[in-house]
N, C-alpha and C positions, 0 to 999 in steps of 0.2 A: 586464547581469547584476546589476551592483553596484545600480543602480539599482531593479529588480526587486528583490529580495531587501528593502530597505530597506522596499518597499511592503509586503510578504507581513507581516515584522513591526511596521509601521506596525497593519497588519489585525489581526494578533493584539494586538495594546497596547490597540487601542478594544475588543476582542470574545474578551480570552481565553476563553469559552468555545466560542469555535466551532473547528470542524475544521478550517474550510475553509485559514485561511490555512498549517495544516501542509501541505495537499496542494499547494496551488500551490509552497510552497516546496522541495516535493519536486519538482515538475514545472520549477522551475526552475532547481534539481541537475543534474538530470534532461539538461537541453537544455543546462546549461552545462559538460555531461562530467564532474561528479561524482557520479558512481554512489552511492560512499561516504555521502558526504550527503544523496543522495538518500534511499537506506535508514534514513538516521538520522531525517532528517523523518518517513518512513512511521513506524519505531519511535514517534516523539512522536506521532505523532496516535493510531496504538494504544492509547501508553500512558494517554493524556490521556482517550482515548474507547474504552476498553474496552468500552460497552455497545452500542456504534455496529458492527453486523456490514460496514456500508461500509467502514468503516477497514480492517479487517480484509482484506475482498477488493480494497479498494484496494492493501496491503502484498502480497499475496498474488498478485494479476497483477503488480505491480513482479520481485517472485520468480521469477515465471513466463517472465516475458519478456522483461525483463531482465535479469536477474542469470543466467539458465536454470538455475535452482534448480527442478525440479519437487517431490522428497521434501519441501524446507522449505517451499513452498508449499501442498501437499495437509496438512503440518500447519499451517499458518497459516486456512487453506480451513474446518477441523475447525471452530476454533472460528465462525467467520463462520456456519456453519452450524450450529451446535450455540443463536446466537442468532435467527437468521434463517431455519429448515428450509425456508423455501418459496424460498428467492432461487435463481433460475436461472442467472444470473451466476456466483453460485459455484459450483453445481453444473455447470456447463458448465466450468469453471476447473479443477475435480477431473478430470470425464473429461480433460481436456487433459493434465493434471499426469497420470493418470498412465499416459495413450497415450506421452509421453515417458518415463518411469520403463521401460514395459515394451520401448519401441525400446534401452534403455541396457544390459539384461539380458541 
């Protein structure tokens, strides 16, 4: 875990512009049972890559599936689609998010 982690920001050090190493080290939050942190990575690579509708649906299934946040997901989902209207992914993510919204009701 300690060891992973070390790599993720090794990755980001050579390439602060890329995504990627937020998601792995969300993924490996993720696997090492911190949710919390998990979601904070997701937040950083949002925040870092706002124009990036991946990000976005990346934060947005973490939401979905894990956390079972569907309401903050179909808004996280908005904007992914608001840069991206043709992603299927997220439009598949929304119906998800909010078949679970209306099982809640």
């Amino acid at each position: 875990y300690g060891h992973a982690l070390t790599l993720a920001s090794e990755a980001h050090a050579r390439d602060p512009l890329s995504v990627t190493p937020y998601l792995v080290r969300a993924s490996i939050e993720h696997a090492a049972g911190d949710d919390r942190a998990a979601l904070a990575a997701y937040r950083e690579a949002v925040d870092s890559h706002r124009a990036d509708p991946d990000t976005w649906t990346s934060l947005a299934e973490f939401q979905l599936d894990v956390l079972d946040r569907p309401a903050e997901a179909k808004r996280t989902l908005s904007a992914a689609l608001h840069l991206d209207p043709q992603s299927t992914t997220a439009a598949a993510l929304v119906i998800e998010a909010n078949r679970r919204i209306a099982e809640r009701s």
